[in-house]
C-alpha positions as CSV (number, residue, x, y, z in Angstrom):
1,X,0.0,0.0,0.0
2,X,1.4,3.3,-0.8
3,X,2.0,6.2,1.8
4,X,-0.4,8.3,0.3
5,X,-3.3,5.8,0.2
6,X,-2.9,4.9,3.8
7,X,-3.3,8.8,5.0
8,X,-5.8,8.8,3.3
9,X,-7.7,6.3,4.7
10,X,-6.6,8.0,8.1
11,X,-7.8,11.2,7.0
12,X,-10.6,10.1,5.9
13,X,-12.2,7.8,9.8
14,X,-10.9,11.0,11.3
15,X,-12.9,13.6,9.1
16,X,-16.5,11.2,9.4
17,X,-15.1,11.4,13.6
18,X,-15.5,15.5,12.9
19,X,-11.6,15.8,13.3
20,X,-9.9,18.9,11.5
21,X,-6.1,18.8,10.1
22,X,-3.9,21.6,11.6
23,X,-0.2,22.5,10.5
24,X,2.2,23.7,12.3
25,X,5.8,25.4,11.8
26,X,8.5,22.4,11.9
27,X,10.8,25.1,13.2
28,X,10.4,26.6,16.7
29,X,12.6,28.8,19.1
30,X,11.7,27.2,22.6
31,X,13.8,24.5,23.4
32,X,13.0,22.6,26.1
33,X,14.8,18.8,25.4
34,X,18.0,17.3,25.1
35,X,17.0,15.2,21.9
36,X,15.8,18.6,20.2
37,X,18.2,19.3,17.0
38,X,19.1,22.9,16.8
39,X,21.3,25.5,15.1
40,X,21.6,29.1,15.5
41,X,20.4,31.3,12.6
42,X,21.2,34.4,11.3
43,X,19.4,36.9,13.5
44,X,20.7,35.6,16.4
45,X,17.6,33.3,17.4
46,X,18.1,29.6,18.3
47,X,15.9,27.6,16.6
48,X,14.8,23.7,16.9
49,X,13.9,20.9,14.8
50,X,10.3,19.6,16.1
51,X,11.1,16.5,18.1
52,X,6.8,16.0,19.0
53,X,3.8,17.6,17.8
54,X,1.3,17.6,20.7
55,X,2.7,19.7,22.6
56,X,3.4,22.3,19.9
57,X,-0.1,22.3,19.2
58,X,-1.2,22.9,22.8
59,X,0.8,25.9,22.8
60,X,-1.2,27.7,20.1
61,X,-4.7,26.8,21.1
62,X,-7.0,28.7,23.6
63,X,-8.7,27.0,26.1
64,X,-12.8,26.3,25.1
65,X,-15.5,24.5,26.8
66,X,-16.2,22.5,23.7
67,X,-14.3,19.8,22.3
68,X,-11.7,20.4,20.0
69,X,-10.7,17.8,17.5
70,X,-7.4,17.9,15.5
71,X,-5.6,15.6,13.8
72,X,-1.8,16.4,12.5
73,X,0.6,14.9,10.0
74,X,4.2,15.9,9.4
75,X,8.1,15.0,9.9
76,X,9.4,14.9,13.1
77,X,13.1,15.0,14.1
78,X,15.5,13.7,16.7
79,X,18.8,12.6,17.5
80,X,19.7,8.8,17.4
81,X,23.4,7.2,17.8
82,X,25.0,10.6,16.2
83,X,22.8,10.6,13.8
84,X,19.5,12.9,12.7
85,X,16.4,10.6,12.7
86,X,13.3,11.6,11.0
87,X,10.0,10.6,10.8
88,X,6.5,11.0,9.6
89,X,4.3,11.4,12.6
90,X,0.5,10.7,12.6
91,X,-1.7,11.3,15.7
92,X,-5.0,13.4,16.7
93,X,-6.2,15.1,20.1
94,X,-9.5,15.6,21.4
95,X,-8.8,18.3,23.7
96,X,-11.4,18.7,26.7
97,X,-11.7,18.7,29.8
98,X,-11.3,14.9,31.4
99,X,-14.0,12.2,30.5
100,X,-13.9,8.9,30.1
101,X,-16.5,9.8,26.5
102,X,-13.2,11.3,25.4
103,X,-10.8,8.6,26.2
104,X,-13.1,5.8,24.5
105,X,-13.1,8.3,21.3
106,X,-9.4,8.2,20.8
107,X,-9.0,4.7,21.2
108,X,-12.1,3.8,18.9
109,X,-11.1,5.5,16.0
110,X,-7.4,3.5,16.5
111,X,-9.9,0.5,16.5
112,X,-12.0,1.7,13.6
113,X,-8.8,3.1,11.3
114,X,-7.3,-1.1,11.8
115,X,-10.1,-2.8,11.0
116,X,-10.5,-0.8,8.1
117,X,-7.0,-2.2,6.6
118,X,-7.8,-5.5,8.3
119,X,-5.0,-5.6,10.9
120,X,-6.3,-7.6,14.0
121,X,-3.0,-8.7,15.4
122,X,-2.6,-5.3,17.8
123,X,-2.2,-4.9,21.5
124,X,-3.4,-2.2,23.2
125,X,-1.0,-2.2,26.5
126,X,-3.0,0.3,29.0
127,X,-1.8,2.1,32.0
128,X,-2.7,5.3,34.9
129,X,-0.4,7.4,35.8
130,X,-2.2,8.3,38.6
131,X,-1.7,4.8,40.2
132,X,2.1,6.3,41.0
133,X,0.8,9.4,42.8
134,X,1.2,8.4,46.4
135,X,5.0,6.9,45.2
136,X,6.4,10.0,44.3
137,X,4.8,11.8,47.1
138,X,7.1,9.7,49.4
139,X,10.0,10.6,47.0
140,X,9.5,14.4,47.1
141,X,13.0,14.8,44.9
142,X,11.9,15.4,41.4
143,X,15.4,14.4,39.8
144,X,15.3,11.0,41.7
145,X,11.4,10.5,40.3
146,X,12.4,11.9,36.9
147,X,15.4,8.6,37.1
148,X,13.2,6.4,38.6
149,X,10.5,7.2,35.5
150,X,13.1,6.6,33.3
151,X,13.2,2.7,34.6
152,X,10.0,2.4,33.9
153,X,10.0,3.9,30.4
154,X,12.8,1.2,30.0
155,X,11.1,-1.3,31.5
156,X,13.9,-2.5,34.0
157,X,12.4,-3.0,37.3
158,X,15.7,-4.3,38.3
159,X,17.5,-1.2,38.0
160,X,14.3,0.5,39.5
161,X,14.0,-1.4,42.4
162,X,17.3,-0.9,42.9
163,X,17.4,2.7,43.4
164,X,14.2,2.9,45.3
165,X,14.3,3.8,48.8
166,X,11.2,3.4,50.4
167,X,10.0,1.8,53.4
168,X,8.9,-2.3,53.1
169,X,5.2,-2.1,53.3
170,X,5.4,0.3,50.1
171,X,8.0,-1.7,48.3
172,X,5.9,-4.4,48.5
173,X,3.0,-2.5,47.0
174,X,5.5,-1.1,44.5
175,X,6.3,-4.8,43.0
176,X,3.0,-5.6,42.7
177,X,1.9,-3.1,40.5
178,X,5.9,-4.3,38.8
179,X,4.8,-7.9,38.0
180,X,0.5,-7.2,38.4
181,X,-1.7,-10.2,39.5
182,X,-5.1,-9.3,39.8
183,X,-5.9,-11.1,42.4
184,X,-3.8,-9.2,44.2
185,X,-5.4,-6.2,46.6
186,X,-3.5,-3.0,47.6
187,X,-3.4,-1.3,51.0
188,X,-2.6,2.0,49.6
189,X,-6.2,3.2,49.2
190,X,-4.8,5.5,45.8
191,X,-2.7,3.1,44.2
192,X,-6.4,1.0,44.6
193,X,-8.6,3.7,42.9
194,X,-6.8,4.0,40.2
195,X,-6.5,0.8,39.6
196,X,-10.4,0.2,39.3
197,X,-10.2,3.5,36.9
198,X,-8.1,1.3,34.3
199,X,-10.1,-1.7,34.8
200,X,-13.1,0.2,34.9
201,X,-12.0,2.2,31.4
202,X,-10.8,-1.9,29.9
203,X,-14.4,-3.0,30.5
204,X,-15.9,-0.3,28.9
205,X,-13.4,-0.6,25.7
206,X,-14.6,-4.4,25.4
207,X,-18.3,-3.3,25.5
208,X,-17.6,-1.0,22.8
209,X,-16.4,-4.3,20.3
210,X,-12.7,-4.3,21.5
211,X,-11.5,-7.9,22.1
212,X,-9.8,-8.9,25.3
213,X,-6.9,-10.0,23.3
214,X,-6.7,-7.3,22.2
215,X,-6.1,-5.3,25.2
216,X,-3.5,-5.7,28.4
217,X,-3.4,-4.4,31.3
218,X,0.2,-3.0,33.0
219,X,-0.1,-0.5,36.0
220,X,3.8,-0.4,35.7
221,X,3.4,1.6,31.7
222,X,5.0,4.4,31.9
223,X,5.3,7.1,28.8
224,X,7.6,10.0,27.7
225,X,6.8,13.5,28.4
226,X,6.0,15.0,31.7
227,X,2.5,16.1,30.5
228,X,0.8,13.0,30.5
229,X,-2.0,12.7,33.6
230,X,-4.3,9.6,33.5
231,X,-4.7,6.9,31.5
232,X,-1.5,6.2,29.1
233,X,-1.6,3.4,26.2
234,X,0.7,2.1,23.8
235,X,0.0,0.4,20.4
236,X,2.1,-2.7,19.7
237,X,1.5,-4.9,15.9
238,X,2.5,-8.5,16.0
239,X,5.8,-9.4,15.9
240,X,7.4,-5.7,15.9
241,X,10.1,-5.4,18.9
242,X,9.2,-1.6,19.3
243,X,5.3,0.2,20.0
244,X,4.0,1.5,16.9
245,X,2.9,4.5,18.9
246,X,1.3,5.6,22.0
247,X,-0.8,8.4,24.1
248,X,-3.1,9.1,26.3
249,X,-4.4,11.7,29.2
250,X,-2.2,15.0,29.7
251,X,-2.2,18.6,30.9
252,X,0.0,21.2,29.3
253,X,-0.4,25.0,29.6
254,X,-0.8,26.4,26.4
255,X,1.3,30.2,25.8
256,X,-1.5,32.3,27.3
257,X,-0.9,30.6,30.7
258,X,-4.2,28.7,30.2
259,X,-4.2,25.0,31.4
260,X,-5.8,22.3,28.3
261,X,-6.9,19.0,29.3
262,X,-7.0,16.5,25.9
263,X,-6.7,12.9,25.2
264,X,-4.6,11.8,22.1
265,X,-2.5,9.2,20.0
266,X,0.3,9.5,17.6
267,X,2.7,6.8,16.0
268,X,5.3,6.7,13.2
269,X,3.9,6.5,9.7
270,X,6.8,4.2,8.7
271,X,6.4,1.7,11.2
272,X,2.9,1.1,9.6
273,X,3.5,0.5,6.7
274,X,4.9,-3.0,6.2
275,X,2.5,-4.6,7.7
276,X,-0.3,-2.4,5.4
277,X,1.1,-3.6,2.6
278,X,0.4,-7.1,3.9
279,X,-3.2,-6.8,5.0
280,X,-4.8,-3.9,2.7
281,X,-6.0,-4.7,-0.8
282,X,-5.3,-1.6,-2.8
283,X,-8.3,1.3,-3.6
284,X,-10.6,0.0,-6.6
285,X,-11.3,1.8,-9.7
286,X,-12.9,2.2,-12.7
287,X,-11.3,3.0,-16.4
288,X,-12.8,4.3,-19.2
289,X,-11.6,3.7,-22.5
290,X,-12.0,5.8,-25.5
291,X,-11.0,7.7,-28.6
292,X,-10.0,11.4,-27.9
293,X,-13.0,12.8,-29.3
294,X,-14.8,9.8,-26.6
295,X,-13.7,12.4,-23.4
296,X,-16.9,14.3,-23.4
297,X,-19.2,12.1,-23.8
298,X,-17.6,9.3,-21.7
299,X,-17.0,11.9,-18.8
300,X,-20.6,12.0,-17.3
301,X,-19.9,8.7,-16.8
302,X,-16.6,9.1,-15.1
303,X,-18.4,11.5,-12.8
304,X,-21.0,9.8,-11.5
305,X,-18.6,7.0,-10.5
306,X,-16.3,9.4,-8.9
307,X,-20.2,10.7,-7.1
308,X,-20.0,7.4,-5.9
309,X,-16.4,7.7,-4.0
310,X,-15.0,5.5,-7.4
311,X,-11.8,6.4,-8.5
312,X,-12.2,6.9,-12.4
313,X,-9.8,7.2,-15.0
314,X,-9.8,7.8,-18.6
315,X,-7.4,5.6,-20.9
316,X,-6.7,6.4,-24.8
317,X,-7.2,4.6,-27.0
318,X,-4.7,5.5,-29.4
């Protein structure tokens, strides 16, 4: 399948979902992360190649009391081994204020956009960041959370164990949210809430059509970027090491000092595509044959196909 007809197949669930495309400047003069690319221009300014979009967005927007649906695609840059890395980034936000309505949206049109080109191998790996509230509270230092984070981005609960001092009754807690059993139950009367939000938010994704293989539960996800608050997800396709993308719940002040509560997704067009190609017979259409002096009377025709959502072509016949 080629790029082109996979965006648009994207572009298209998102428009029937009411979504609207936005574009923003791949240049920007804040810089705010060590994996930004920058260089200094002429004027003096220093300037940075986008390493996200999400949060670039936020910062334009002004805060409404009605939803606000945007979807983005565009190159995204970053350093990796020495080397600039860059990508084409798909993803959409529903910005409003926190529901669990807006959560399920997100995560349906994900569902909605794969069945369309007939993947059904996908795992939906779900998480809450508020489960690690009371953790950090007992931590207090932000550069020891913002290591210990890291673990968990990494996944190694060795290291993170490791370098977590904290007394025995919450270390205990602490692993079991590491290697979760359900059965399990949680004095920490937080850690327990918030795990009965994710299950709570699971059940209602499989009442909505998702399968349960589809979908697993890990208290112990944790994603990049500080702004995320509530429930996190990753996308993972069979058999691919890495997560073809990921969101979830944040809250990021936009430049008029306004707080914005949303709910989104992006991933990495190119990790997509492969497995497209695969799954997704390519878009019908129609040809119409004909002399040159055929065009005008063949192309009422060619239009009413094309009234139809067919693709129609004209072929010479020379």
């Amino acid at each position: 399948m080629k790029r082109e007809n996979l965006e648009k197949v994207i572009r298209r669930k998102l428009e029937l979902w009411g979504y609207n495309e936005v574009r923003i400047p791949i240049l920007y003069e804040d810089i705010w992360g060590e994996k930004n690319l920058i260089y200094f221009e002429k004027n003096g300014k220093f300037l940075a190649l986008r390493p996200e979009i999400t949060r670039e967005i936020l910062k334009s927007i002004r805060y409404e009391e009605t939803p606000k649906r945007m979807f983005y695609m565009g190159p995204i840059f970053k350093f990796n081994g020495g080397q600039v890395e860059e990508n084409y980034q798909i993803g959409w936000e529903l910005v409003y204020r926190p529901s669990v309505w807006r959560d399920l949206e997100v995560l349906l049109i994900v569902k909605e956009i794969f069945d369309e080109l007939n993947i059904e191998d996908y795992i939906i790996e779900l998480g809450n960041t508020r489960i690690w509230e009371p953790i950090w509270k007992l931590i207090e230092d932000k550069e020891r959370i913002k290591v210990l984070k890291g673990y968990l981005k990494k996944r190694d609960y060795v290291s993170f164990l490791e370098n977590l001092e904290i007394t025995s009754e919450i270390r205990n807690e602490v692993i079991n949210l590491l290697y979760y059993d359900s059965s399990i139950n949680f004095v920490n009367p937080l850690i327990e809430e918030g795990l009965k939000l994710l299950l709570s938010f699971i059940e209602n994704l499989i009442k909505l059509g998702f399968k349960e293989s589809n979908i697993v539960m890990n208290p112990a996800l944790m994603r990049p970027y500080e702004y995320y608050d509530g429930i996190i997800f990753e996308v993972y396709l069979k058999n691919a090491k890495l997560a073809l993308g990921g969101g979830g719940s944040y809250i990021e002040k936009n430049k008029y000092n306004e707080l914005l509560y949303g709910f989104g997704f992006a991933f990495v067009e190119e990790n997509l595509l492969g497995l497209v190609n695969k799954n997704m017979p390519e878009e019908s259409a129609k040809y119409f044959m004909g002399f040159d002096d055929d065009f005008i009377r063949i192309y009422e025709d060619m239009k009413r196909e094309r009234e139809k959502g067919i693709v129609s072509i004209f072929i010479p016949n020379n």
